[in-house]
C-alpha atoms as one frame of an Amber mdcrd trajectory, in Angstrom:
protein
   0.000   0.000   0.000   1.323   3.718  -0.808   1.998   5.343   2.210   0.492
   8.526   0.582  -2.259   8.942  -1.427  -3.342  12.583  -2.956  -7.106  12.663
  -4.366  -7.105  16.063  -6.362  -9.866  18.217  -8.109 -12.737  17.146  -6.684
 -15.189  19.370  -4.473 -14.370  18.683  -0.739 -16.249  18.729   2.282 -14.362
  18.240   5.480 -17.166  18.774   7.890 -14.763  19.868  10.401 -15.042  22.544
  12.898 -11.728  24.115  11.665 -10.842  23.463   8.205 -13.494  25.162   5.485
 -15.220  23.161   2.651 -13.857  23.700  -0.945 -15.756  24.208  -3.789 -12.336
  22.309  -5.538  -9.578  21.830  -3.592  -7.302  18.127  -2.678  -6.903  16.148
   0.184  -3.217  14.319   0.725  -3.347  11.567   3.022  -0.370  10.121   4.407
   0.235   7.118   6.756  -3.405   6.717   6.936  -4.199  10.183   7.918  -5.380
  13.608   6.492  -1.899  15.391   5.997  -3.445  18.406   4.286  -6.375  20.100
   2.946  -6.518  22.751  -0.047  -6.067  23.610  -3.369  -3.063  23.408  -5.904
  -1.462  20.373  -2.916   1.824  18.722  -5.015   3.063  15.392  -3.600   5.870
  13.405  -6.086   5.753  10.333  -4.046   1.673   9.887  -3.952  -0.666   7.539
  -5.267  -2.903   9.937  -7.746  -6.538   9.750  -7.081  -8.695  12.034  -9.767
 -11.542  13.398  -8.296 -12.539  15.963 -10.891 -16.454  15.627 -11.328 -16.713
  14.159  -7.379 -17.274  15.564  -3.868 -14.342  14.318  -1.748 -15.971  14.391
   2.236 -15.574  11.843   5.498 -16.884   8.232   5.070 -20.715   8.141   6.791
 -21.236   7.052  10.203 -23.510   3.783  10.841 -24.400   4.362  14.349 -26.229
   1.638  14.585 -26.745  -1.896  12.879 -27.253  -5.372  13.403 -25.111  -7.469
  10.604 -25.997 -10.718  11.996 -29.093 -10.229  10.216 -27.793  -9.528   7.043
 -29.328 -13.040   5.617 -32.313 -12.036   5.857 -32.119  -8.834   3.952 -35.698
  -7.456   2.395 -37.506 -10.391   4.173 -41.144  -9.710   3.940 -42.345 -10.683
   7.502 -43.984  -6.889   8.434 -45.952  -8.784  11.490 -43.374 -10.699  13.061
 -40.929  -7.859  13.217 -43.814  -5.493  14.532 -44.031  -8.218  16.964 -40.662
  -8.352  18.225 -40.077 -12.018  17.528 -39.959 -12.661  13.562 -39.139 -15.829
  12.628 -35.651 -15.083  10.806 -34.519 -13.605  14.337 -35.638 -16.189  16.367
 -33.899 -19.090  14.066 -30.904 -16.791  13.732 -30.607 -16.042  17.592 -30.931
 -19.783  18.481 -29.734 -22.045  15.683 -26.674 -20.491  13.941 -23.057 -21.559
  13.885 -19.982 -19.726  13.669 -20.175 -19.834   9.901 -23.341 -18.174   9.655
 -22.059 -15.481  11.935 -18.965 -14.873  10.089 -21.209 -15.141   6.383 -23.805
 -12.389   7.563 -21.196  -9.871   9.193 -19.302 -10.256   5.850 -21.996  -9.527
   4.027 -23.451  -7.448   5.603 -20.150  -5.352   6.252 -19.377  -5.020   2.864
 -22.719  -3.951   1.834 -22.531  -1.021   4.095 -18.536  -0.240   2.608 -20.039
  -0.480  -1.110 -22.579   2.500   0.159 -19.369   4.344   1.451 -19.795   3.589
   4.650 -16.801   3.463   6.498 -17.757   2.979  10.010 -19.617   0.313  11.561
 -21.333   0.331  14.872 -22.394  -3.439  15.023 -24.403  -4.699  17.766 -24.332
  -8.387  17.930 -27.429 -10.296  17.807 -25.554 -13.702  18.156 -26.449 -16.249
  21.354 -23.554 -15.998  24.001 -21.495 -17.919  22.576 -17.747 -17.301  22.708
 -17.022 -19.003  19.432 -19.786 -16.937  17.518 -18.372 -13.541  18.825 -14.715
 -14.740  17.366 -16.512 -15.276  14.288 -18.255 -11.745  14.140 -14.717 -10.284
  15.201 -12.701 -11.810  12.611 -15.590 -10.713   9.760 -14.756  -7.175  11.299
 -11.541  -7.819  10.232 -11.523  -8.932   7.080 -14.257  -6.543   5.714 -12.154
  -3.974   6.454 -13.850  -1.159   7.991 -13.592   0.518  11.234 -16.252  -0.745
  13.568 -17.134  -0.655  17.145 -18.592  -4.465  18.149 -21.423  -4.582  20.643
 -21.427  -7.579  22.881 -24.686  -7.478  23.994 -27.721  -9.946  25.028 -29.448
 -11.570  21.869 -33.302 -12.191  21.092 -34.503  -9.666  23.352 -32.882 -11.347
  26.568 -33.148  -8.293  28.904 -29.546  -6.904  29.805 -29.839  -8.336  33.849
 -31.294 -11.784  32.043 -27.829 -12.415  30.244 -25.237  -9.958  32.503 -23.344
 -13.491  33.481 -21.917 -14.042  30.301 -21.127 -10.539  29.739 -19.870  -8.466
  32.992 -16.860 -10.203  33.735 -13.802  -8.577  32.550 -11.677 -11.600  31.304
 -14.608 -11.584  28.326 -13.720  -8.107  27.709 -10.367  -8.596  27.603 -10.722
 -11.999  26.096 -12.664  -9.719  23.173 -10.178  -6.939  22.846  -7.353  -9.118
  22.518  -9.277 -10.906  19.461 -10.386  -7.401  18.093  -8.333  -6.056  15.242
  -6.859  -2.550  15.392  -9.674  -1.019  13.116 -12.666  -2.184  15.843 -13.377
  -1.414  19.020 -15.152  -3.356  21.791 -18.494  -2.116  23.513 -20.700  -2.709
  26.288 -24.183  -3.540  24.913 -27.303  -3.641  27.074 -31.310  -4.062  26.315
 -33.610  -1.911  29.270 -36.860  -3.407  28.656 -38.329  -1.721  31.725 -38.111
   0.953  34.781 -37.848  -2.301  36.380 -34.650  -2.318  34.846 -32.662   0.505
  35.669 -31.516  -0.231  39.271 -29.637  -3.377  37.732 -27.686  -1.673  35.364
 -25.911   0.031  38.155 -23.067  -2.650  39.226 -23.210  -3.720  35.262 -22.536
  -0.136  33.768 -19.714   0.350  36.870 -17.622  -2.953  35.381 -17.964  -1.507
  31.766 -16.556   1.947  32.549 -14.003   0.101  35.100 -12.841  -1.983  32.179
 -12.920   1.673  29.657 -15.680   0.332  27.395 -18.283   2.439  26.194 -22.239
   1.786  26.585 -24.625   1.499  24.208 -28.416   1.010  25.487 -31.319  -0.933
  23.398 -35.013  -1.123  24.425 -36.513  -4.133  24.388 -39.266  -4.996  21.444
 -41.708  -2.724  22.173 -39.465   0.846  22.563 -38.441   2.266  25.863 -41.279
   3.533  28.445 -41.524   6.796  29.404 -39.793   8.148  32.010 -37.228   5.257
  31.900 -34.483   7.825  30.259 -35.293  10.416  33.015 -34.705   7.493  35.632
 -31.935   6.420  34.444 -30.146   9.722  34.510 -31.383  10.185  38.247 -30.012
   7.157  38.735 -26.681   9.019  37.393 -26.310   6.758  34.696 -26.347   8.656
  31.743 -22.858  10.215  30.719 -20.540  11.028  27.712 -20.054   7.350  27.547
 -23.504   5.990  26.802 -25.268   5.810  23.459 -29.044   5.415  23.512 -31.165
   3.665  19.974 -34.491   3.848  18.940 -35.583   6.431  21.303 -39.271   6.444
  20.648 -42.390   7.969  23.105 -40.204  10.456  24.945 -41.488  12.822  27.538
 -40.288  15.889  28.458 -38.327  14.749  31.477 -36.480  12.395  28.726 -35.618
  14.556  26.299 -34.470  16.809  29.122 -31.735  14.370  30.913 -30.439  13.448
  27.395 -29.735  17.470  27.181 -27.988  17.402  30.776 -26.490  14.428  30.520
 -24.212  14.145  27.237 -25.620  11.050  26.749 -25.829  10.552  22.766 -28.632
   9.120  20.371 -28.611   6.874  17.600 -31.912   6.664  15.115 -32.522   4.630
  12.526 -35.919   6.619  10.785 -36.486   3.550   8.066 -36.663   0.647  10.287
 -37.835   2.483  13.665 -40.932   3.263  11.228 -41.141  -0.214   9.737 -41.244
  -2.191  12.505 -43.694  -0.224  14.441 -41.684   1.876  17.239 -42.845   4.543
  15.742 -41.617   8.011  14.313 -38.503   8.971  16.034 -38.659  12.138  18.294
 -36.688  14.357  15.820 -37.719  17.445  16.440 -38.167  17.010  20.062 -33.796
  15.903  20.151 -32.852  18.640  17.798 -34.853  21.490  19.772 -32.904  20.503
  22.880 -29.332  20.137  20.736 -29.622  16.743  21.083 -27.580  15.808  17.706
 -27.857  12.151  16.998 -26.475   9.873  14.919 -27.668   7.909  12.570 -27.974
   4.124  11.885 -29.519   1.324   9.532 -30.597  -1.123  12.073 -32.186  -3.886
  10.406 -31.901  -4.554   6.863 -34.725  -6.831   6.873 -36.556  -3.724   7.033
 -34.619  -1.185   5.776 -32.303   0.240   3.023 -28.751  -0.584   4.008 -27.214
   2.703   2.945 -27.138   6.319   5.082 -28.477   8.132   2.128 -31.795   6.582
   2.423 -31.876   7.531   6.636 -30.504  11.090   5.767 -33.768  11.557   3.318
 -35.903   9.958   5.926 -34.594  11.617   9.345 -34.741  15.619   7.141 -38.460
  14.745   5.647 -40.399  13.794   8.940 -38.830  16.581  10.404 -40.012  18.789
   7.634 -43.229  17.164   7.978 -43.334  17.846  11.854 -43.093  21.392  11.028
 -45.599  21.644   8.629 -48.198  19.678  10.552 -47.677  21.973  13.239 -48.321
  24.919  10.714 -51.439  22.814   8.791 -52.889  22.801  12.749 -52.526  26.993
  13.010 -49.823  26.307  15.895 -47.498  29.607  16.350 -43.692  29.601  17.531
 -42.950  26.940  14.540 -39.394  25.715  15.013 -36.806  25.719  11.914 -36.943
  23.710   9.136 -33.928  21.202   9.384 -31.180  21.609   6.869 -29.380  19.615
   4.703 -26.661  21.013   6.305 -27.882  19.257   9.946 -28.282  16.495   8.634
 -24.939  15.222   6.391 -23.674  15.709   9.822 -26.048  13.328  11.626 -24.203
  10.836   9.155 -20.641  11.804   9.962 -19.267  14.141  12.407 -22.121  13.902
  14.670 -22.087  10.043  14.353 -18.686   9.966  15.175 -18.926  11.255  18.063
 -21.923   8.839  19.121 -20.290   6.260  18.221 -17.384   7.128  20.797 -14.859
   7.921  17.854 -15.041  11.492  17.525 -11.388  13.435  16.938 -11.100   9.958
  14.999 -13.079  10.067  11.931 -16.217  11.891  10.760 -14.264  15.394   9.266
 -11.430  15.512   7.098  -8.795  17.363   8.781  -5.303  17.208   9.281  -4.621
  14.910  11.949  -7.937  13.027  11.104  -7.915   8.815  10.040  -8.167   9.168
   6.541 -11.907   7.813   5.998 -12.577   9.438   2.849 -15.800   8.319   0.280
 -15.335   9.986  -2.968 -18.960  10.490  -5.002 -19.439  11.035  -8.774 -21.565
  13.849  -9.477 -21.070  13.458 -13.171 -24.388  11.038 -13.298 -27.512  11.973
 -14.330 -29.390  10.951 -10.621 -27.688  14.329  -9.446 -26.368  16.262 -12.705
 -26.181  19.182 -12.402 -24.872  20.357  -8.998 -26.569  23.043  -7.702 -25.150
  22.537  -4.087 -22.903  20.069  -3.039 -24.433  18.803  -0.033 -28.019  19.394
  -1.055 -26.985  16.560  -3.961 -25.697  14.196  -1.134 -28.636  14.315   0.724
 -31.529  15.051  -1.686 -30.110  13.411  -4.907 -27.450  10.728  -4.439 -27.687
   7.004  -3.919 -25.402   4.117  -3.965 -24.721   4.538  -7.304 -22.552   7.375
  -6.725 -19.909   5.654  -4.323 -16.653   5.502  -6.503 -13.833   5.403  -3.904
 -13.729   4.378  -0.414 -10.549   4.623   1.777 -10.274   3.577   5.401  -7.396
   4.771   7.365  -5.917   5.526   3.864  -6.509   1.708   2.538  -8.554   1.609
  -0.532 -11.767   0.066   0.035 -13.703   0.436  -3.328 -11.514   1.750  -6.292
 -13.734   3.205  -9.028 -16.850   1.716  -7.854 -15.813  -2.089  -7.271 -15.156
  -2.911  -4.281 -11.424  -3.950  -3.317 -12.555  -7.723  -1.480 -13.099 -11.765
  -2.576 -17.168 -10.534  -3.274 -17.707 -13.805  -4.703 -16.565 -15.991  -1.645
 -18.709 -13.703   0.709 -21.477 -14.259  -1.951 -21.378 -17.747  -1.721 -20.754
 -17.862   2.283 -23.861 -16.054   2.922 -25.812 -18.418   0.590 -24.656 -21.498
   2.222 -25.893 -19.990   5.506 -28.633 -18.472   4.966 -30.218 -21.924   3.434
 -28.548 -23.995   6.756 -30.759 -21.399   8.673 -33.717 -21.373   6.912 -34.040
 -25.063   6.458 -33.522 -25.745   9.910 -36.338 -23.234  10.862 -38.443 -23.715
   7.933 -38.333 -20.789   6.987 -39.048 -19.803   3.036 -36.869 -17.682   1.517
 -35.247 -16.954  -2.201 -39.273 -17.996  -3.264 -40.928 -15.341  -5.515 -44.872
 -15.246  -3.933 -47.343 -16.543  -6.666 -50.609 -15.100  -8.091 -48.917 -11.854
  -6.720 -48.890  -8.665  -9.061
């Protein structure tokens, strides 16, 4: 691998809080990390990258996603996952191997990379099972990304239900010794009730002991009110915890989240399509409550951050103008496009635990870089840069991705053995399914 690599011509957006965007301008990376920033940059001993006709800006920011469930991508089961307990989670939870694991983290790892994502929070949906964890981490590694692995309960197993197998610091360790230098390890944990909160004191206390930082699920039907608020009396809530699918939030809630640095991860698609609801946009935002954002569950969902940019700015938009359709006065803002290409980069960077690592390109910053084509016709021609990320552009636009400098996707194909992952995922996806019964690969007849 060249040590340095120097993309030039394109239109960059750093994000950052110091450097300015560029309407053209080139980025040099060296040893994996933004070196400089600017116009007219000369390097003899660079890899040349030609980014005339792109906009050069930080990878996105998956805040939250569960690629366990990868094989079952665009599985029609709308009741069961309304439900909580669709059949393609239940037979993945309880009957998968170490294979599978590895196959659908793979998969669904490089799926996110080819939609220029390059970081991965991935909270793992596998039974406690140290061999199945080892397989997730060492699909982590080969995809290539930087990710941030949640051990966590599985199937909806409330976080005091399954604390055994995951308090005790030699699995931590155990975990972080198996992690590659690109992921880091997490503390994952599902509050299903008030009833909850007072056991997640002596849990929470080993996870910061052992410097790990805490992401919180709700169980299947979304959190209760007043948990959040409990939780933060509780003096739970910190810098160090993450919060998904915040749904039903009073105003005690959305208050502690303010107070408490605690950070929030959404995922708009799939929180709407399986039934949590519409997430509390406008009620985060007025309180500066920036969160990041996340896929989820692809079963669901689109597996790409343009789709959950679209569908976190529109219901906000739509908030507003309900508000105004109902004659209410003291309307807030209408979210910008600006707001929002942050949600999916330096704002989910931060929620994620990695900010001052990636998110902006600035010097000093890992070199995650996605480079976009804005030479095709979905976006042509470019009014405003990041209006065309947001509004106009899809996967179709990825042409590089970088990670820490390392090519990723060159020119739209993606730098990895495809095929074997292809392959994997079909050979366990069909173990799965037959040993569950479920049906899947069938196209439904007498169906338009």
């Amino acid at each position: 691998m060249t040590s340095k690599i120097l993309i030039s011509g394109g239109c960059v957006l750093t994000l950052g809080e110091r450097t300015p965007n560029h309407r053209q301008a080139d980025v040099l990376i060296d040893e994996g990390v933004v070196a400089e920033v600017g116009p007219g940059l000369r390097a003899r001993d660079a890899e040349q990258v030609d980014a005339t006709d792109t906009i050069v800006m930080p990878g996105f920011v998956d805040t939250h996603r569960h690629t366990s469930m990868s094989l079952f991508r665009n599985l029609d089961q709308v009741g069961g996952v309304r439900s909580g307990i669709s059949p393609a989670s239940a037979a993945f939870g309880e009957l998968s191997r170490p294979d599978d694991v590895y196959a659908a983290t793979l998969i669904g790892l490089l799926g996110a990379a080819e939609a220029g994502i390059t970081t991965v929070v991935d909270w793992s949906n596998a039974r406690p099972d140290e061999s199945l964890a080892d397989a997730a981490l060492q699909a982590h590694a080969d995809a290539g990304l930087r990710t941030v692995f949640v051990h966590a309960p599985y199937s909806g197993a409330t976080s005091h239900q399954a604390a055994g197998r995951r308090t005790g610091q030699d699995i931590v360790a155990r975990l972080a010794g198996l992690a590659g230098p690109a992921t880091r390890i997490a503390s994952g944990s599902v509050v299903a009730a008030a009833s909850d909160v007072p056991a997640l004191a002596n849990e929470w206390a080993g996870a910061r002991e052992a410097g790990l930082r805490i992401h919180a699920h709700p169980g299947s039907k979304g959190w209760e009110r007043g948990v959040i608020s409990e939780m933060a009396e509780a003096g739970l809530l910190g810098h160090d915890v993450t919060l998904a699918h915040l749904s039903q939030l009073d105003d005690a809630d959305v208050e502690a989240l303010a107070t408490s640095g605690a950070s929030v991860t959404m995922a708009p698609s799939s929180e709407m399509a399986a039934g949590l609801g519409p997430p509390p946009i406008q009620q985060l935002i007025g309180r500066n409550v920036r969160p990041g954002l996340g896929v989820d569950d692809e079963r669901v969902a689109p597996g790409d951050l343009f789709a959950q940019m679209r569908a976190a700015i529109s219901l906000q938009h739509a908030t507003v103008f309900d508000r105004k359709l109902a004659g209410k006065a003291g309307l807030p803002r209408l979210m910008s496009t600006r707001d929002v290409i942050r949600f999916a980069t330096a704002d989910g960077a931060r929620v994620a635990g990695l900010g001052g690592t990636t998110g902006s390109l600035e010097p000093g910053m890992q070199a995650d870089v996605v480079v976009l084509r804005t030479d095709r016709p979905n976006v042509f021609p470019i009014n405003d840069p990041i209006g065309a990320v947001v509004w106009g552009m899809d996967t179709s636009n990825v042409d590089w991705v970088f990670v820490a400098g390392r090519v990723v996707m060159r020119e739209g194909v993606l730098q990895a053995d495809v095929e074997r992952a292809r392959i994997l995922a079909t050979e366990a996806r069909q173990r799965v399914a037959e040993a569950s019964g479920l049906v899947v690969g069938a196209v439904p007849g007498g169906e338009g």
